[in-house]
C-alpha positions as CSV (number, residue, x, y, z in Angstrom):
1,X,0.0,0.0,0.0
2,X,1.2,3.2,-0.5
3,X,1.7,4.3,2.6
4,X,2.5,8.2,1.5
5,X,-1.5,8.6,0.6
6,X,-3.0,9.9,4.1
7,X,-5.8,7.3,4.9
8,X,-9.0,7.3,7.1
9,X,-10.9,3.7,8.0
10,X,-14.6,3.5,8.1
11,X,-15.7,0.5,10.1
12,X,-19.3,-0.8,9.7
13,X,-21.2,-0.6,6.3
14,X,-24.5,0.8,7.6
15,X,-26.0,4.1,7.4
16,X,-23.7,5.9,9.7
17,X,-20.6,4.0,8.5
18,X,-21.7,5.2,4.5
19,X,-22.4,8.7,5.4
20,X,-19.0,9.1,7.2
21,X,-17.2,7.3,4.3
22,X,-18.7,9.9,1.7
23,X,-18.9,12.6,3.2
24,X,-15.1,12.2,4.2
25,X,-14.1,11.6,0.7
26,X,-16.1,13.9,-1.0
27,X,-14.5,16.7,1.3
28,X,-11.1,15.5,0.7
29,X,-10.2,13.3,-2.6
30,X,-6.5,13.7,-1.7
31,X,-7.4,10.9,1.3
32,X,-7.4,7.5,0.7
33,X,-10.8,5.9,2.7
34,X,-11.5,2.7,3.5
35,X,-15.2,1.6,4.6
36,X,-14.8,-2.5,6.4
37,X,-18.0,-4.2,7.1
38,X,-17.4,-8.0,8.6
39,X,-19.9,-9.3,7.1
40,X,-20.8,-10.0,3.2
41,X,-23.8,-7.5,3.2
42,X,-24.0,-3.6,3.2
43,X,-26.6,-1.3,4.6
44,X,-29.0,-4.3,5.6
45,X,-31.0,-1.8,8.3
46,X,-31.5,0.5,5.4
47,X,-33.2,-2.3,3.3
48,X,-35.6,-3.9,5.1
49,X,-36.4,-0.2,7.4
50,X,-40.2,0.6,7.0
51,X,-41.1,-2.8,6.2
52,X,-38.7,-2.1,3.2
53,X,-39.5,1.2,2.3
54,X,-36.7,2.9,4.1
55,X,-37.7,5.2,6.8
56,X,-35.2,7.9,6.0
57,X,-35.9,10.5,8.5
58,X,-39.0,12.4,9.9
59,X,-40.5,16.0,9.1
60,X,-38.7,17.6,12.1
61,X,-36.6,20.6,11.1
62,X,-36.3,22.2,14.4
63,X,-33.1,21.0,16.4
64,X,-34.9,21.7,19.4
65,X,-38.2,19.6,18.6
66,X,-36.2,16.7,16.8
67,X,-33.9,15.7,20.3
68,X,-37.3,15.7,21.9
69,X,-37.6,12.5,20.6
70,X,-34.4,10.7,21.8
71,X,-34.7,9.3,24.8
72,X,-31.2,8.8,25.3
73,X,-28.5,11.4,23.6
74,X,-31.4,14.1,23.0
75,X,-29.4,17.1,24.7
76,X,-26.7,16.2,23.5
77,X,-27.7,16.0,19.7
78,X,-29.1,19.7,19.7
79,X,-25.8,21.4,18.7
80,X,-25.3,18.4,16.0
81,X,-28.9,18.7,15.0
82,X,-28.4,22.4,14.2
83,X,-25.2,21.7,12.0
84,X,-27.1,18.9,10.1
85,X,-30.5,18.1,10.8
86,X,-33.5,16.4,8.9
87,X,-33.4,19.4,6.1
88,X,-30.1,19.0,5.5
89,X,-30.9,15.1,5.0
90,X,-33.7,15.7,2.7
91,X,-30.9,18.0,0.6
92,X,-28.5,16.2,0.5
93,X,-30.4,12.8,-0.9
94,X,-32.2,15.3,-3.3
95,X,-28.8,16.3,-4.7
96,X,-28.2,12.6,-5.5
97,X,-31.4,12.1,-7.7
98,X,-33.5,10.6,-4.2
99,X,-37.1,12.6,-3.3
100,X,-38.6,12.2,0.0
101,X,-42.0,12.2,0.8
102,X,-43.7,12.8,3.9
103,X,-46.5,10.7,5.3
104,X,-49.3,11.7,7.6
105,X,-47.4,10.8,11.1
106,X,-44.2,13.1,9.7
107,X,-42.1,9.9,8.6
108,X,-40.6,10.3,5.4
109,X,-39.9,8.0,2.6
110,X,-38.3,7.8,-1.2
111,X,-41.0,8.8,-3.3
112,X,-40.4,4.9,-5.0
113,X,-41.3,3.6,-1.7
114,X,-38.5,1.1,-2.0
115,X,-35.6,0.8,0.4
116,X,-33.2,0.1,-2.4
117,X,-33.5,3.7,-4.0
118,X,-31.4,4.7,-0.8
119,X,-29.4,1.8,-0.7
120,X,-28.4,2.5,-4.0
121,X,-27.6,5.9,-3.8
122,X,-25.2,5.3,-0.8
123,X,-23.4,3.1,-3.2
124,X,-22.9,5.1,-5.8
125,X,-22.3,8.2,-3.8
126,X,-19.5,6.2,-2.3
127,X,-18.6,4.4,-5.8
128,X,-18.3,8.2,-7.2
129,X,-16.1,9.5,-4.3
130,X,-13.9,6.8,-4.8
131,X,-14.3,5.1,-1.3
132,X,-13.0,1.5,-1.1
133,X,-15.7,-1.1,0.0
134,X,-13.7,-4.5,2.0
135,X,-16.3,-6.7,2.7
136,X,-16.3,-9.8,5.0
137,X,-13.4,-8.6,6.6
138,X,-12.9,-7.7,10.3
139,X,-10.8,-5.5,11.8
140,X,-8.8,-7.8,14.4
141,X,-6.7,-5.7,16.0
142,X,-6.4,-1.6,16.6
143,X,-3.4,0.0,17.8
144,X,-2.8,4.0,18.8
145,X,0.1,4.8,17.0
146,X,2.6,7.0,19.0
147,X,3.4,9.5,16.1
148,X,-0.5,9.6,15.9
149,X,-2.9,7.6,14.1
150,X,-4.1,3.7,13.8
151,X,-2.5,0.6,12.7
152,X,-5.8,-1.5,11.8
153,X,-5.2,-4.8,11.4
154,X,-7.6,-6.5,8.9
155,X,-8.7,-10.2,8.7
156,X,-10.7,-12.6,6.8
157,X,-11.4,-11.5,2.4
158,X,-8.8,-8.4,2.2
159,X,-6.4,-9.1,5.3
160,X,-4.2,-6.6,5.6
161,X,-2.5,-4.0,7.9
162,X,-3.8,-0.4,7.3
163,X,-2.2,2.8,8.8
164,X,-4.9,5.4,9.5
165,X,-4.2,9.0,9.7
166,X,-8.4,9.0,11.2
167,X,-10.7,6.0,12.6
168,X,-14.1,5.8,12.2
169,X,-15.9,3.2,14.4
170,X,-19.6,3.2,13.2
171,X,-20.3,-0.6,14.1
172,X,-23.8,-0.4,15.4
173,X,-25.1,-1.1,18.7
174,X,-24.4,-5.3,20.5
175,X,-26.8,-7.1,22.9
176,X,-23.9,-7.5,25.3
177,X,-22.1,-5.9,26.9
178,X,-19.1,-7.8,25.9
179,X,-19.6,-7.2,22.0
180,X,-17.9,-3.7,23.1
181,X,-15.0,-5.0,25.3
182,X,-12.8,-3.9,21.9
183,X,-13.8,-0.1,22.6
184,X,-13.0,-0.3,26.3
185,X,-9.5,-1.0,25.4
186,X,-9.4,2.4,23.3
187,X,-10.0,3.7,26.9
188,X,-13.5,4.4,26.4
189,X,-16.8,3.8,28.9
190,X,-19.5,1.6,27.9
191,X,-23.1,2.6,28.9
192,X,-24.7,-0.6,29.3
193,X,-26.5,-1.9,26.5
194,X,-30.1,-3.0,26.6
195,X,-32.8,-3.3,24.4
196,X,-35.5,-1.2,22.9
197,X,-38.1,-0.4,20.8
198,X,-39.7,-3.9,21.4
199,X,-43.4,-5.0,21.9
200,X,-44.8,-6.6,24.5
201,X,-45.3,-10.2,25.6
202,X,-49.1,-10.8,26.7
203,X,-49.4,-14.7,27.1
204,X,-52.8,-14.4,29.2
205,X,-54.5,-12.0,26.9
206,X,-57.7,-11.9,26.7
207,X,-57.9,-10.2,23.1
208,X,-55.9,-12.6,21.2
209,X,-58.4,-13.8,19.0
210,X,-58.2,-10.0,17.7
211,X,-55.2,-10.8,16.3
212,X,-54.5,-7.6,13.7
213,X,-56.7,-5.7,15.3
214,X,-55.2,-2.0,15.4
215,X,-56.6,1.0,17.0
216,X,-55.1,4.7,15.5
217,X,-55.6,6.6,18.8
218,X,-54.8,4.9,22.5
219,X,-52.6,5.5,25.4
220,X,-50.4,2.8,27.3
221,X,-49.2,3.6,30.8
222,X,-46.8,1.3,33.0
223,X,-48.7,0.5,36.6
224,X,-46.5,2.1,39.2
225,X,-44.1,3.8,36.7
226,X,-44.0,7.0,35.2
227,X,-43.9,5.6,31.6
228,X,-46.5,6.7,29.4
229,X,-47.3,7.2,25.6
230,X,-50.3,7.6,23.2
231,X,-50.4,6.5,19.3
232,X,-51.4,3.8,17.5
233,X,-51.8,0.2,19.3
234,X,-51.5,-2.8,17.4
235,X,-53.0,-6.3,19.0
236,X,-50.8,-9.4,17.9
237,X,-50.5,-13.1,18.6
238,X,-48.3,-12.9,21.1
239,X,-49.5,-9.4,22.8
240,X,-49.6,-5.5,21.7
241,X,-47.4,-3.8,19.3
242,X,-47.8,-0.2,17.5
243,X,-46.1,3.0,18.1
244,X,-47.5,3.3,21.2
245,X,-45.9,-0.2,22.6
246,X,-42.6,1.0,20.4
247,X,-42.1,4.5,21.7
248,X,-43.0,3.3,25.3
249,X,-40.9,0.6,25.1
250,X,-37.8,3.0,24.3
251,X,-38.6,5.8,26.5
252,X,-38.3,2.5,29.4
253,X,-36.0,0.8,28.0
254,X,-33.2,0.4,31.1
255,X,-36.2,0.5,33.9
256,X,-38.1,-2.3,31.8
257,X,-34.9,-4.2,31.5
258,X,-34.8,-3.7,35.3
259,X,-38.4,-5.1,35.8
260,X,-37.5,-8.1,33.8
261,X,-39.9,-7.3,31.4
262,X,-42.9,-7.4,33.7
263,X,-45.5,-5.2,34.7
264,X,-49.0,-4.2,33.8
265,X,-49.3,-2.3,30.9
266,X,-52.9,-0.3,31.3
267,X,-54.9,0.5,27.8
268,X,-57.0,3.4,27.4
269,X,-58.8,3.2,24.0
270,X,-59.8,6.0,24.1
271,X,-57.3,8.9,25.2
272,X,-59.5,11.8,24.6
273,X,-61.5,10.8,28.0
274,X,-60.7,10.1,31.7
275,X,-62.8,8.2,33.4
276,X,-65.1,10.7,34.9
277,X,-64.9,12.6,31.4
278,X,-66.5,9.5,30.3
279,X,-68.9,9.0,32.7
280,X,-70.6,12.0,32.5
281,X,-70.7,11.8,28.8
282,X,-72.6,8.4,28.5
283,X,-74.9,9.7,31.0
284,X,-76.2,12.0,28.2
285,X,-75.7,9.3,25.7
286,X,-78.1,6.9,27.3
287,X,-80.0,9.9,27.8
288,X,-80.5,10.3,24.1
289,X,-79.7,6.6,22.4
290,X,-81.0,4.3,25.4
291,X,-82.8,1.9,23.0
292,X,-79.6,1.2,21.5
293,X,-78.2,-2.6,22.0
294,X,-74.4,-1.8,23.8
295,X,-73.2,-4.8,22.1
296,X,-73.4,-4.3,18.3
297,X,-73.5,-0.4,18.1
298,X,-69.5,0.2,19.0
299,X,-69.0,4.0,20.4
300,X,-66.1,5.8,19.9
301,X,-64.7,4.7,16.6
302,X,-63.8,1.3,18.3
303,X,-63.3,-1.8,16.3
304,X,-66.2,-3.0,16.1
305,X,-64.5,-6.6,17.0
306,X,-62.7,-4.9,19.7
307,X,-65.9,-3.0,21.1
308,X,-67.6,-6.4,21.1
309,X,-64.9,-8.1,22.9
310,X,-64.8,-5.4,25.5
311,X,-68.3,-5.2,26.1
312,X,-68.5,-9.3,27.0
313,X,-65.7,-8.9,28.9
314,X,-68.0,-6.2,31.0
315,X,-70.1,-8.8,31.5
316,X,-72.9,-6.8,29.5
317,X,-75.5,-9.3,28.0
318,X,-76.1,-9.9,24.3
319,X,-79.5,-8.0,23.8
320,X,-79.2,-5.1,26.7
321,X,-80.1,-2.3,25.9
322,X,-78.1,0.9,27.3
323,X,-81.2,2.1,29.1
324,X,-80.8,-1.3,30.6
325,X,-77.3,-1.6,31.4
326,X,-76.6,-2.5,35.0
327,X,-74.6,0.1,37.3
328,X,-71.8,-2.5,38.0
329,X,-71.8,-3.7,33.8
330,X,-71.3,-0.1,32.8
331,X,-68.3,0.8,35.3
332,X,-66.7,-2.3,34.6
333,X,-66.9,-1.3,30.9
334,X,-65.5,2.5,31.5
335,X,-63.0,0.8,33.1
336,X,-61.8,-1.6,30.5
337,X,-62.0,1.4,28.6
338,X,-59.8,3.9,29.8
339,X,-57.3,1.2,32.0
340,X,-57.4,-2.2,30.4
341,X,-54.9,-4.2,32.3
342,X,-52.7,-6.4,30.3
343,X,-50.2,-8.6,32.4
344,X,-47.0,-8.0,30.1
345,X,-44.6,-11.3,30.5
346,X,-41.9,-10.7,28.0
347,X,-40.6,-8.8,25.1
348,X,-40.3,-9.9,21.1
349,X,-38.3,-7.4,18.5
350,X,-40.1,-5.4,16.3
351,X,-39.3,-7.0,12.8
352,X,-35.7,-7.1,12.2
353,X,-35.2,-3.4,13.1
354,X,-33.2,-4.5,16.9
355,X,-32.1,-1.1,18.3
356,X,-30.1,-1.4,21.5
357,X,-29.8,1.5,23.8
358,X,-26.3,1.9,25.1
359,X,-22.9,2.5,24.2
360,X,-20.4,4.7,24.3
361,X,-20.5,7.4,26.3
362,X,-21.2,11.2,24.7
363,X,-19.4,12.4,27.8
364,X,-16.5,11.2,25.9
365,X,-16.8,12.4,22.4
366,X,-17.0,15.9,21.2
367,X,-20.6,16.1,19.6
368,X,-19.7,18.8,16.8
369,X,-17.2,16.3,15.2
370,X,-18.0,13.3,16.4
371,X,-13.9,12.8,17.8
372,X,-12.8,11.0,21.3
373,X,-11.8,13.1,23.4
374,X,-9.6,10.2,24.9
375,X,-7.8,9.0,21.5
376,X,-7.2,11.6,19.1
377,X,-8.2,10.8,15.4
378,X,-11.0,8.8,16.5
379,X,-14.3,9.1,15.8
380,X,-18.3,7.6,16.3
381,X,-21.3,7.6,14.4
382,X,-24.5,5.7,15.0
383,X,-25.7,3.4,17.4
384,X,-22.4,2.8,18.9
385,X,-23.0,5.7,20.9
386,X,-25.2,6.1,23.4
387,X,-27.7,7.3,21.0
388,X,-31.1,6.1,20.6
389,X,-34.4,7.5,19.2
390,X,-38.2,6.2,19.1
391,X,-39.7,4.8,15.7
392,X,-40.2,7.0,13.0
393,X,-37.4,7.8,11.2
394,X,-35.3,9.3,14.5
395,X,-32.8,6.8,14.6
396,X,-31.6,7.3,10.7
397,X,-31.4,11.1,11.4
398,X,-29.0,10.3,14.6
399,X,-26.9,8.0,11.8
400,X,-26.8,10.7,8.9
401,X,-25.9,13.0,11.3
402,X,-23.1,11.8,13.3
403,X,-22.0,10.0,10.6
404,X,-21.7,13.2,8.5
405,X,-20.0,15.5,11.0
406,X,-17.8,12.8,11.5
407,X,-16.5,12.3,7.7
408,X,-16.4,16.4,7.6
409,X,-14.3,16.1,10.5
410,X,-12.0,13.1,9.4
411,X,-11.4,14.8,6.1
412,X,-9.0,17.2,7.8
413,X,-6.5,14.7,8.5
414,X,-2.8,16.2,8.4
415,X,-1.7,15.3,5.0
416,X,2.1,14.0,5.0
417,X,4.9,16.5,4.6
C-alpha cells in the first residue's frame, strides 16, 4: 500500500458508516478511505427499514423539537442537529437524484417507496467519491500509533495491515455488553447496553383472538411507573405492538430491563376521556340513544371486534339495551375502557429493526465532530454511541448526522509532509 497517501478507515457498512465514508471523501479526494464491514452485506438496516421502504428520516426541522424524541443522547444531539438536521438530509439525498415524501405521522420515505432507492444511492455516492468497500473482513486488532494515528489490522477477504491517519468506528449497537470490550480497550466507557423499541409479551390475553386488530388513537401507561405514551396500538398473537408499545418501550428501555420485562401495561382506548370525562358523557348518551343494544353499536370509533370483545368482557348481555345496562356492567366497561390491564410477560423485537440503547458514552466524544476526546483521530457515528431515538425515522437522522459531521471532520487529517 502506499503508505504516502493519508488514509482514514470506516468500520461498519451501515448508514452511519456510508455517510461518514462519503462525506469524508467527497471533502477531501487527496485521502485514501477505506469503509470495512465483517460481514458480506451492506446497509442491511436500510433495506428492510419501513417494512422495506426505508424510513429515511422524519419531518422535524427544528433542532430543538427533533432531540425531543431521543430518549437517550437528546441534549446532547441539539448542537449536531443544528449543523445537520432532517433538512439538510432531505438535501442532501435530493442532490443525488433521491425525493422524500412525507407521510401523515411526519415519517418520510423515497417517493419509490422502495428501500433500495437509498441503498443504492449510498453506493454510488460512495462508488463516485472513490471510497474502497472491504467486505467480509474484520478488523482484528487496533493499535494507537505514537506519532498519531491507527495501525488497523484486517482479517478474513482483504487481510491486511492499514495505517490510518483517522478512525471511524460506526459498528452499530451489540446485545452484550461484551460485544464492546474492543472499545473499552481504546479507553473508552461503555453505557450498558439493553434493548429497545420492542413489543410486549401478553401470554394471558384476553384479546388474542383480535389478532390484527389495530386501534389509530390509544394510550399505554406502566402500573406504578411514570412511563407513558399515546399512538397507535396494534394487537398481535403474542401481545400488543404499534407506536405506542414502540415508543413506550424506548422511552423505558433500562427501567423495563430492570423489571425483567414485567409489569401491567394499562390501555386506554380511548385517550381523549378520563374516566369521569366519560362517565358523565354516557350519561347523556343513554339519555339520548338508550334503545340502543351496547353490544353491536360500538362507540367511539372502536373496532367494532374490539368493542364487542370489551363489552362481554363487561359482563354486559347480548340484547341489553343501554337504558338497561346495570350500574356495576357499565363501570366495569369504563374501566376496561380507559385502563385495560394487560399482564406484560416478556418482550419480542419489532421485525428485524433490533435497536439497542447503550454505548459509548457522549461524555467522551465531542458532539460537533463526532472525535474521542480520549484517543485523538478517533471518531463515532451511529448506534455505537449512546444514541437512541423512538420509531419514525429518529434513529436514521441520529446516523446521517453523526455520521456526517464525522467524515467532515476526518477529512481534515494532516496530509504528509
Amino acid at each position: 500500500m502506499n503508505t504516502n497517501k493519508p488514509t482514514a478507515v470506516v468500520l461498519g457498512g451501515g448508514a452511519a458508516g456510508f455517510f461518514g465514508a462519503i462525506a469524508c471523501a467527497e471533502a477531501n479526494p487527496k485521502l485514501r478511505v477505506y469503509l470495512i464491514e465483517k460481514t458480506g452485506k451492506l446497509l442491511g438496516k436500510v433495506r428492510v427499514s419501513g417494512g422495506g421502504r426505508c424510513n429515511v428520516t422524519h419531518a422535524c426541522f427544528s433542532a430543538a423539537q427533533l432531540v425531543q424524541h431521543y430518549p437517550r443522547g437528546g441534549k446532547k444531539l441539539k448542537e449536531p442537529f443544528q449543523l445537520f438536521g432532517a433538512q439538510d438530509t432531505v438535501q442532501w439525498f435530493r442532490q443525488r437524484g433521491v425525493e422524500l415524501k412525507t407521510e401523515a405521522d411526519g415519517r418520510m420515505f423515497p417517493t419509490t417507496d422502495s428501500s433500495e432507492t437509498i441503498a443504492h444511492c449510498l453506493l454510488e455516492a460512495a462508488r463516485r467519491a472513490g471510497v474502497q468497500i472491504l467486505l467480509s473482513t474484520t478488523a482484528e486488532r487496533i493499535e494507537p500509533l505514537p506519532a498519531g494515528g491507527f495501525s488497523v489490522q484486517l482479517t478474513g477477504q482483504h487481510a491486511q495491515t492499514l495505517h490510518a491517519q483517522r478512525l471511524l468506528i460506526a459498528t452499530g449497537g451489540v446485545p452484550k455488553s461484551e460485544g464492546y470490550d474492543w472499545l473499552r480497550t481504546l479507553g473508552h466507557t461503555i453505557a450498558e447496553p439493553v434493548p429497545s423499541l420492542f413489543t410486549f409479551n401478553v401470554p394471558e390475553s384476553p384479546l388474542k383472538e383480535l389478532m390484527g386488530v389495530s386501534v389509530p388513537h390509544s394510550r399505554v401507561v406502566l402500573a406504578g411507573e411514570k412511563l407513558d405514551y399515546e399512538g397507535p396500538l396494534l394487537i398481535t398473537h403474542w401481545g400488543v405492538s404499534g407506536p405506542a408499545v414502540l415508543k413506550l418501550s424506548a422511552w423505558g428501555a433500562r427501567r423495563l430491563h430492570e423489571l425483567q420485562y414485567t409489569g401491567t401495561a394499562l390501555v386506554n382506548w380511548i385517550p381523549t376521556y378520563s374516566e369521569d370525562s366519560l362517565r358523565t358523557w354516557l350519561l347523556t348518551f343513554r339519555a339520548d340513544s338508550g334503545r340502543k343494544v351496547v353490544l353491536v353499536n360500538a362507540l367511539f370509533g372502536l373496532p367494532q371486534r374490539l368493542w364487542r370483545a370489551l363489552v362481554e368482557q363487561a359482563g354486559v348481555g347480548p340484547e341489553t339495551r343501554w337504558n338497561e345496562l346495570p350500574v356495576k356492567q357499565q363501570n366495569r366497561l369504563i374501566e376496561l375502557l380507559v385502563r385495560m390491564p394487560l399482564a406484560v410477560r416478556g418482550k419480542t423485537t419489532f421485525k428485524e429493526e433490533f435497536v439497542t440503547c447503550g454505548g459509548v458514552v457522549l461524555g467522551e466524544v465531542n458532539m460537533k465532530t463526532l472525535e474521542s476526546r480520549l484517543q485523538p483521530g478517533l471518531h463515532f457515528a451511529g448506534e455505537v454511541l449512546d444514541i437512541d431515538g423512538i420509531t419514525g425515522g429518529f434513529n436514521f437522522q441520529a446516523a446521517w448526522t453523526t455520521g456526517f459531521l464525522a467524515g467532515q471532520a476526518m477529512s481534515t487529517a494532516p496530509l504528509p509532509a
